[in-house]
N, C-alpha and C positions, 0 to 999 in steps of 0.2 A: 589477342593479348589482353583486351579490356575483362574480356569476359572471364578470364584467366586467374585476373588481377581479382574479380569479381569474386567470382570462389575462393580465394585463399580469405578473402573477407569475411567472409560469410562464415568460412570454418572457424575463424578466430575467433570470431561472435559466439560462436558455439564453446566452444574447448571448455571441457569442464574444469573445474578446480575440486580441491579441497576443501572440510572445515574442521578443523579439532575442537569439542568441545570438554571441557576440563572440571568438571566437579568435585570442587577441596571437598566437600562433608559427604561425598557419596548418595546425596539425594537427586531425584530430576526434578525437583521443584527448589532446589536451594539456589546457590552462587554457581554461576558460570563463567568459565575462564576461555575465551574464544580467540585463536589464529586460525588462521587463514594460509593456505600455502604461498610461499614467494612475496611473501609482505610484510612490513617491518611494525605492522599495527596490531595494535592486540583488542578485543574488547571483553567489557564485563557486564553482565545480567547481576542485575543485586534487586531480588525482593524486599520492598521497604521494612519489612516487619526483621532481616538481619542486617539492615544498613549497621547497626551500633556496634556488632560483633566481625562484621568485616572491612570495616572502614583503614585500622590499621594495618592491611595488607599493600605491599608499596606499589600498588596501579592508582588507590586514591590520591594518594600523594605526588601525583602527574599532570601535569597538565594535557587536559583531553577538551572532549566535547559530548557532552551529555543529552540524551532526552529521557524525560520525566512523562511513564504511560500510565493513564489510569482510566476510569468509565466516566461517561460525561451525559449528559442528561439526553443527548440523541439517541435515538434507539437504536442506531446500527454501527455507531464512528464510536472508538476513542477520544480518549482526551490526551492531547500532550504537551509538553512542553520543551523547548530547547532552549539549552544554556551552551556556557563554556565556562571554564574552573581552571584558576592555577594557583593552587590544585585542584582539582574535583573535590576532595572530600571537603575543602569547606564550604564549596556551593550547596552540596548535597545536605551537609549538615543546617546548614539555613535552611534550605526548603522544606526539612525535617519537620522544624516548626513552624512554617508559615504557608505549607501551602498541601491541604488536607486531600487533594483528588488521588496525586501519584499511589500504585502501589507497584511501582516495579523502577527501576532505573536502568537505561541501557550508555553504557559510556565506552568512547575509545579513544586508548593513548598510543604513543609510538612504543615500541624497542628499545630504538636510540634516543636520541636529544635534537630528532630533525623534525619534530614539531614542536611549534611555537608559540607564543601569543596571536603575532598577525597570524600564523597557520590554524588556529580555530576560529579566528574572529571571521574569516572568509570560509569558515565551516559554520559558522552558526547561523550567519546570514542566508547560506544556500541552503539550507537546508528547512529555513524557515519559509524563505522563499517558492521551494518544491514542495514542501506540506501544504500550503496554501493552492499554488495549484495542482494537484492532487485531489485533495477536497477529499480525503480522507480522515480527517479527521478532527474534530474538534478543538484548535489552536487556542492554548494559554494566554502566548505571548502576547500583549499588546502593541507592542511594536514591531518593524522588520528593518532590524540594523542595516546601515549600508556597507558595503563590501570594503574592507580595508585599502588603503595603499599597497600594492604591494609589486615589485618586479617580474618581470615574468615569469624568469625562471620558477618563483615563489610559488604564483597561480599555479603555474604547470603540476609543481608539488603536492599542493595543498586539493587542485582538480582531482589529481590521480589518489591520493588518502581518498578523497569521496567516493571514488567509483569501486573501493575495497569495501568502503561502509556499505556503501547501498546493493551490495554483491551478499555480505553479511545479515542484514537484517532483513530478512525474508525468511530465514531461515531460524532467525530466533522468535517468527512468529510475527515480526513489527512489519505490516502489510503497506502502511500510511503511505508510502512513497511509489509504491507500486500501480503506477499512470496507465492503464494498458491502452495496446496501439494495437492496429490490426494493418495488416498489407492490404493489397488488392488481389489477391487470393479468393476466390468467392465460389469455391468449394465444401466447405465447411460452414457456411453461413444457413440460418433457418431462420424462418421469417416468423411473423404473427399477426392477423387481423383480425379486427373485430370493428363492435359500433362507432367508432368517432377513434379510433387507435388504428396504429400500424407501428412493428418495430423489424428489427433486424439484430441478429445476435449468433454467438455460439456460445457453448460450452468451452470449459478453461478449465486446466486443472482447480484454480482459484474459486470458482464457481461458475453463474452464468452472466456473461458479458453480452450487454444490450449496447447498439452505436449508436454514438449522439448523432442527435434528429430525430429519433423515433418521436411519432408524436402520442400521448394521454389522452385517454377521455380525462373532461375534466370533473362532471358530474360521478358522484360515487353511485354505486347499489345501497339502499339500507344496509343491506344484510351481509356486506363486507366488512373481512375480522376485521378488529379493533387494531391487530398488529399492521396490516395493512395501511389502513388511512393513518396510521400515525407516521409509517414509514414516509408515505406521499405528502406529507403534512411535511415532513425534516426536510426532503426530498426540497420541498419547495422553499421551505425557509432558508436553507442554502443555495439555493438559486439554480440548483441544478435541472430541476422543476421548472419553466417558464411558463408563462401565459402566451402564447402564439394564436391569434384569431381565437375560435371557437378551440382551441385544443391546447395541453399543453403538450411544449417542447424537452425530451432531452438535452442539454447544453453541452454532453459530456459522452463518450462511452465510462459507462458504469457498470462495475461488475456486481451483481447482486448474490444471493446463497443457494437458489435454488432455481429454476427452470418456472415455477410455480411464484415464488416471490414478484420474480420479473412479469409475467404475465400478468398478476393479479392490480400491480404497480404501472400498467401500461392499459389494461382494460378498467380497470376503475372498480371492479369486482372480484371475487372468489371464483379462481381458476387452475384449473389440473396443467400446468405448463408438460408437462409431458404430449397431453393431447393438443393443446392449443400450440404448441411451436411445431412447424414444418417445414422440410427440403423445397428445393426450388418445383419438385414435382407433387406436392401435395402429401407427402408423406409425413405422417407425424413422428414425432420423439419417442413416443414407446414403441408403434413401428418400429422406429429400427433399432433400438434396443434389441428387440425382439428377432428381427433377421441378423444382426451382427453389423449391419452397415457402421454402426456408429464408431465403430472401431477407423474406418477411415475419415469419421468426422472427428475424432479426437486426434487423429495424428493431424490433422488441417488446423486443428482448430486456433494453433498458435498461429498459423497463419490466415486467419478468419476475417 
């Protein structure tokens, strides 16, 4: 019966959903008008460069919950920022003029009128709270509001809005919040050693996912790119990088772009992650590109 109970779990985790997205001016680079099946929340994509020309449309005029995405001086994170508006547009329209990084705005209101003030103040806070540990991306905010009063039922409310949002924005491209975890499946895993490093990782659709603990060389090669040691460099300034004895530590599983990036980021040097990552039998990554294996390490590899 447990095991039973197990699998209906499991499939519910799964069950796919829907997303419509809605383009008023017919561009894929314009405004995005986004639902979701079986959910009474809507959200909108507004590039800052048409904030002034879509403002007047009545989702600004809602009370939602916004984050503000732009590039930020790290070489691999965004920058963003989280608010909350009632309305939106007159947040947005402040921030217009006082805060120069944003170029995109992603925000979400309800349908009805069963979201609130307290309903985004315990959206702003979590959500600020999940950015930070994520550690994807370079956070605005100066502060991290604490979680309203609010009844349970309310929380239960305002919980379940969340897990529409963050269902949502993966798919508009917003990765920030996106923590990867890995089971004890060790199938799909492929290791990597060298001088003063050792990691463990697989492949994601998302990129390549190394698991915290791996440990760094900490000394570099000369002649590693410059994109490299800068990465290692951010790496460490957010702390994900530690100094542990003679090596550094992963603090975190991190998903990196490339098989190669990862390698280069854990060897201290310029490296082919294809040849350098390997199966439990010594088997490298173009290996099995090459005989097709990999095909069962991608279906593993979410569970990696």
């Amino acid at each position: 019966m447990a095991a039973k109970k197990k699998q209906f779990a499991d499939t519910a985790a799964k069950r796919g959903y829907s997303i419509r997205i809605y383009l008023p001016d017919g561009t894929a680079d314009g405004l995005k008008i986004v639902e979701k099946s079986n959910w009474s929340g809507r959200g909108v994509v507004c590039p800052r460069a048409l904030f002034a020309e879509s403002k007047s449309r009545a989702e600004f005029s809602q009370t939602g919950i916004y984050i503000l995405i732009g590039p930020s001086d790290s070489i691999d994170v965004p920058m963003i920022y989280v608010g909350q508006g009632d309305p939106v547009r007159r947040r947005l329209e402040d921030h217009q003029s006082k805060k120069d990084f944003w170029t995109k705005a992603v925000f979400f209101v309800s349908n009805g009128e069963n979201l609130n003030k307290a309903h985004i103040g315990h959206l702003e806070s979590r959500l600020i709270k999940m950015a930070k540990e994520a550690n994807r991306a370079s956070l605005d905010n100066q502060n991290e509001p604490a979680l309203p009063s609010l009844s349970e039922m309310d929380v239960a409310d305002a919980e379940g809005f969340l897990d529409e949002i963050l269902l949502c924005l993966p798919v508009l491209g917003v990765n920030v919040y996106n923590k990867p975890e890995k089971t004890g499946d060790q199938r799909g895993k492929l290791f990597l050693k060298g001088k003063d490093a050792s990691a463990e990782g697989c492949e994601t659709p998302e990129g390549f996912l190394v698991f915290s603990g791996a440990k760094a060389r900490i000394r570099e090669t000369p002649s590693i790119h410059k994109y490299m040691a800068d990465l290692r460099e951010n790496l460490t300034e957010r702390k994900l990088l530690e100094q542990d004895g003679k090596q550094l530590r992963l603090t975190q599983d991190y998903s990196f772009s490339s098989p190669s990036t990862a390698a280069a980021v854990i060897m201290g040097r310029n490296a082919n992650g294809r040849i350098e990552w390997k199966d439990s039998n010594g088997k490298p990554l173009r290996a099995l590109l090459k005989t097709g294996d990999l095909r069962e390490l991608a279906q593993l590899a979410r569970f990696c």
